[in-house]
C-alpha positions in Angstrom: 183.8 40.7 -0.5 184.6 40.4 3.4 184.2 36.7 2.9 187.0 36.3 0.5 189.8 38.2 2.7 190.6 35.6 4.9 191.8 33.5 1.7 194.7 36.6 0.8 196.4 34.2 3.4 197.7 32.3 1.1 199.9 34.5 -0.4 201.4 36.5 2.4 199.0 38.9 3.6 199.1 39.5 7.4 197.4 42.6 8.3 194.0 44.2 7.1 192.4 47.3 7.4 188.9 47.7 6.9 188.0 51.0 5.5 184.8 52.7 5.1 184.4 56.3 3.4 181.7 58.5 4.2 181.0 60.9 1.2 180.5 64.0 3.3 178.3 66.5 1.2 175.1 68.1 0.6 172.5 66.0 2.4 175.2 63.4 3.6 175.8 64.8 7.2 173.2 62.3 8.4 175.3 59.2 7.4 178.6 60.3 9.0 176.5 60.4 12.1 176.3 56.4 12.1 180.1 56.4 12.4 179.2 53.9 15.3 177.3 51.8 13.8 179.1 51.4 11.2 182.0 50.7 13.2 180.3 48.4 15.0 179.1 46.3 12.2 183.1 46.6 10.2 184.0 44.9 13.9 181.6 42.1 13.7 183.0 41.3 10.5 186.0 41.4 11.4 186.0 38.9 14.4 186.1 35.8 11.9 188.5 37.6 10.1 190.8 37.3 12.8 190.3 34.1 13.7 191.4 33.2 10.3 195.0 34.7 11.7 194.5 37.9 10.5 195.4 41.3 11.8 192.7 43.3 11.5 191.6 47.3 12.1 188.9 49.1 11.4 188.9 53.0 9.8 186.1 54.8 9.2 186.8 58.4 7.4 185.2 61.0 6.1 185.5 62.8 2.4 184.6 64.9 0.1 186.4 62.1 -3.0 186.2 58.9 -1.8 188.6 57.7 -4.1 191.4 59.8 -2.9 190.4 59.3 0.7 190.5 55.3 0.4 194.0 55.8 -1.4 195.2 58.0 2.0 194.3 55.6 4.1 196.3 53.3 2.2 199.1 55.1 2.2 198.9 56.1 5.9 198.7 52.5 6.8 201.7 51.5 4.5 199.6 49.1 2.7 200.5 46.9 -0.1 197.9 46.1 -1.6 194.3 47.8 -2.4 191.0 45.2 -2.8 187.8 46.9 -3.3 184.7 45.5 -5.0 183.4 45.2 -8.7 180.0 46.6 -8.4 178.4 50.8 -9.0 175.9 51.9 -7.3 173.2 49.6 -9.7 173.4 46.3 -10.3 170.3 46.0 -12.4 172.2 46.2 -15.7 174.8 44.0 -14.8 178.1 44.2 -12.5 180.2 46.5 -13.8 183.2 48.5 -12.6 181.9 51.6 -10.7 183.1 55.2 -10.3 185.0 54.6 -6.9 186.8 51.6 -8.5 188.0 53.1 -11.4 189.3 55.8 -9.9 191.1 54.2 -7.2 192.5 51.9 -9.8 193.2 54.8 -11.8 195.6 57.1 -9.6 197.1 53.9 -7.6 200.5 53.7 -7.0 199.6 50.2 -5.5 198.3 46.9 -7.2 194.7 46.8 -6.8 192.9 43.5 -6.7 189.0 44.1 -7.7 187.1 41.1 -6.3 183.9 39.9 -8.0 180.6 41.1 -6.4 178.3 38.4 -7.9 174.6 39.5 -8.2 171.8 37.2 -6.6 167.5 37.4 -6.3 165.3 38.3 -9.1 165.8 42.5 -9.3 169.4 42.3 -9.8 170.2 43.9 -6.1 168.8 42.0 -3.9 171.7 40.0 -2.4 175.6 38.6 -3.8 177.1 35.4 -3.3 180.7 34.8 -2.7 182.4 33.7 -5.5 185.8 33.4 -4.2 187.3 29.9 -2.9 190.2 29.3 -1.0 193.3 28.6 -2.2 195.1 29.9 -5.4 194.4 26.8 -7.7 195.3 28.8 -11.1 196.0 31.9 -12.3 196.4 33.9 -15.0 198.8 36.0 -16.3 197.8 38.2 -19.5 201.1 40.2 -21.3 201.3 42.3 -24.7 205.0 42.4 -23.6 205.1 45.7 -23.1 207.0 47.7 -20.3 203.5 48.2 -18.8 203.4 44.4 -18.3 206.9 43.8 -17.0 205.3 44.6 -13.4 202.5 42.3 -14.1 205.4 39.3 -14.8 207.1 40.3 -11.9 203.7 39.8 -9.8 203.1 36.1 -11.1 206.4 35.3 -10.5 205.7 36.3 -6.9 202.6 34.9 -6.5 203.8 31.8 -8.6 204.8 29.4 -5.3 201.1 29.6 -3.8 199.3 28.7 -7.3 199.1 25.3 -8.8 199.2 26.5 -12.1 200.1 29.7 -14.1 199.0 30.1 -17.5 200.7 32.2 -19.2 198.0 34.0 -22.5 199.6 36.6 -25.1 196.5 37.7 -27.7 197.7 37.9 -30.8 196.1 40.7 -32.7 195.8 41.8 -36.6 198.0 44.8 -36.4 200.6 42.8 -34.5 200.6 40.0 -37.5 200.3 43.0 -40.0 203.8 44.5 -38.5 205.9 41.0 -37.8 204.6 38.4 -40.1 206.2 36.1 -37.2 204.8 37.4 -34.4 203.2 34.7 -33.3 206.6 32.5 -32.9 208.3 35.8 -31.2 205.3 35.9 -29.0 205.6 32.1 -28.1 209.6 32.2 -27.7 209.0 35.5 -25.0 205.9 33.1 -23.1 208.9 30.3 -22.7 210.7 32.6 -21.4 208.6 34.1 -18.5 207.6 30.3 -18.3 211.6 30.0 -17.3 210.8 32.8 -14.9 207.9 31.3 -12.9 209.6 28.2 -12.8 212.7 29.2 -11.3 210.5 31.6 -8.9 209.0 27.7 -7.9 205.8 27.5 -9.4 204.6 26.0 -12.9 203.7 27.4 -16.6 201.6 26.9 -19.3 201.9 28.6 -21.9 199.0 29.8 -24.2 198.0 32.1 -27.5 195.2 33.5 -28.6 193.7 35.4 -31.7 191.0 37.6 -31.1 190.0 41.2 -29.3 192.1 41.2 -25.8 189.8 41.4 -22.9 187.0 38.9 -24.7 190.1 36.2 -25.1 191.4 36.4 -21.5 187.8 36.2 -20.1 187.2 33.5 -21.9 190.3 31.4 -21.4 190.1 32.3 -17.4 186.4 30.9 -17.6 187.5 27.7 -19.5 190.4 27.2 -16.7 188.3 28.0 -13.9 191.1 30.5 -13.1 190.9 32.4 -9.2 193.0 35.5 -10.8 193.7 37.3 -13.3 196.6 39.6 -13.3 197.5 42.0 -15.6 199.1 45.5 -16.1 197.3 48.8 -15.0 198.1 50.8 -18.2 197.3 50.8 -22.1 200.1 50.6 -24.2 201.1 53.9 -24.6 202.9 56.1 -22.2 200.4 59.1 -22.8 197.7 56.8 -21.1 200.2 56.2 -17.7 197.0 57.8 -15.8 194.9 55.5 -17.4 193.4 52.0 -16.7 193.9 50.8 -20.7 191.3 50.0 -21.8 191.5 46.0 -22.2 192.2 45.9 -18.7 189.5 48.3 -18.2 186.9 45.9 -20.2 188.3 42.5 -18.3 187.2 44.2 -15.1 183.3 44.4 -16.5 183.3 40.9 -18.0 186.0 38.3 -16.0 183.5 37.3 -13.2 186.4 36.9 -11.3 189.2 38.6 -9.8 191.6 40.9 -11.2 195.1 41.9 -9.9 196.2 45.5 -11.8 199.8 46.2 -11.1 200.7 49.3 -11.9 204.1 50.3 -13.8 206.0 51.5 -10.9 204.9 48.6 -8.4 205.9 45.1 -8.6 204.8 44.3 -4.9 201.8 41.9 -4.3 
């Protein structure tokens, strides 16, 4: 995940801070005593980091809920954006999104870009590749149109100069045709219109719909593309669930293999 930081260059990132959270608990005292080391070894990876052009610091904290202590150190540090990796604890059954992760997602005020941690060596753990590249060739913007999307639109837009391509996906599914027999052209007519959007923002649109269940039809369209990022709104549809991932950005997370931008409803900063 260190290896793909240097490439949040390209669209405006200037300073970095490397945080590392020490779950203090039962048994745990041991590991906060390696604060050293393990600020010696966030250091060494930061050196190429900074030659990249980046600012770079390095803060190491201890907690009793990592989560909350990775989102103060945001917050003290007046960050703008949160990147953390995919992966739990075990990668044997796959890369999925882990505890830490969803939480911070969860409770962020902030957009939070979870990068792909891509497995390598026969028992599943053994090492990860980088599956970043640089530069943001295409991305992808996935909208139900709802107000927890209009943050997610505002977010392409912004990052719409430094891609090559935006595609622009809307999943059409049963209970939307079931309600608006012409859904489909509304949904195409609103897609033209964030099109307009990105193009007067300076970048370019395609536009794109699918029928199908959410999260499978974004990860496959992003995988046909050969998309670098998917961005999309942090919560479900309904208000009720504003402390909530939703749950087809939820499932994106577990199957993209690739990275995903969640913008929260109150943030339209990238």
């Amino acid at each position: 995940m260190l290896d793909c930081l240097a490439d949040l260059r390209d669209i405006g990132v200037a300073r970095v801070i490397l945080t590392h959270v020490v779950k203090v608990g039962y048994g745990q005292g041991a590991s906060y005593g390696n604060k050293d080391a393990l600020e010696d070894w966030l250091r060494g990876r930061a050196a190429p980091l900074r030659e990249a052009g980046l600012e770079v610091d390095v803060d190491i904290r201890a907690a009793g809920e990592v989560a909350t202590d990775i989102l103060a150190a945001a917050s003290e540090h007046d960050a703008d954006l949160i990147v953390i990796g995919s992966r739990g604890q075990n990668m044997i059954r796959g890369l999925f999104l882990g505890s830490v992760a969803r939480e911070v997602i969860r409770l962020s005020t902030l957009p939070v870009r979870l990068e792909w941690i891509e497995a390598t060596g026969d028992n599943g753990d053994a090492a990860c590749e980088r599956t970043c590249h640089a530069g943001l060739r295409r991305l992808l913007l996935a909208t139900d149109f709802s107000p927890q999307a209009s943050t997610a639109e505002a977010a392409a837009a912004q990052l719409a100069p430094h891609a090559g391509i935006v595609d622009l996906l809307h999943v059409v599914s049963p209970f939307d045709t079931a309600r608006y027999a012409r859904w489909s052209v509304m949904a195409r007519a609103a897609l033209d219109d964030i099109a307009q959007e990105i193009a007067a923002a300076g970048g370019k649109a395609e536009v794109h719909l699918a029928d199908g269940k959410a999260s499978e039809k974004i990860a496959r369209a992003a995988a046909g593309d050969d998309v670098d990022l998917i961005v999309v709104g942090k919560h479900g549809a309904s208000w009720v669930e504003s402390m909530t991932i939703g749950s087809t950005a939820a499932r994106l997370c577990e199957i993209a293999r690739r990275p995903v931008l969640m913008v929260p409803l109150k943030s339209s900063e990238v």
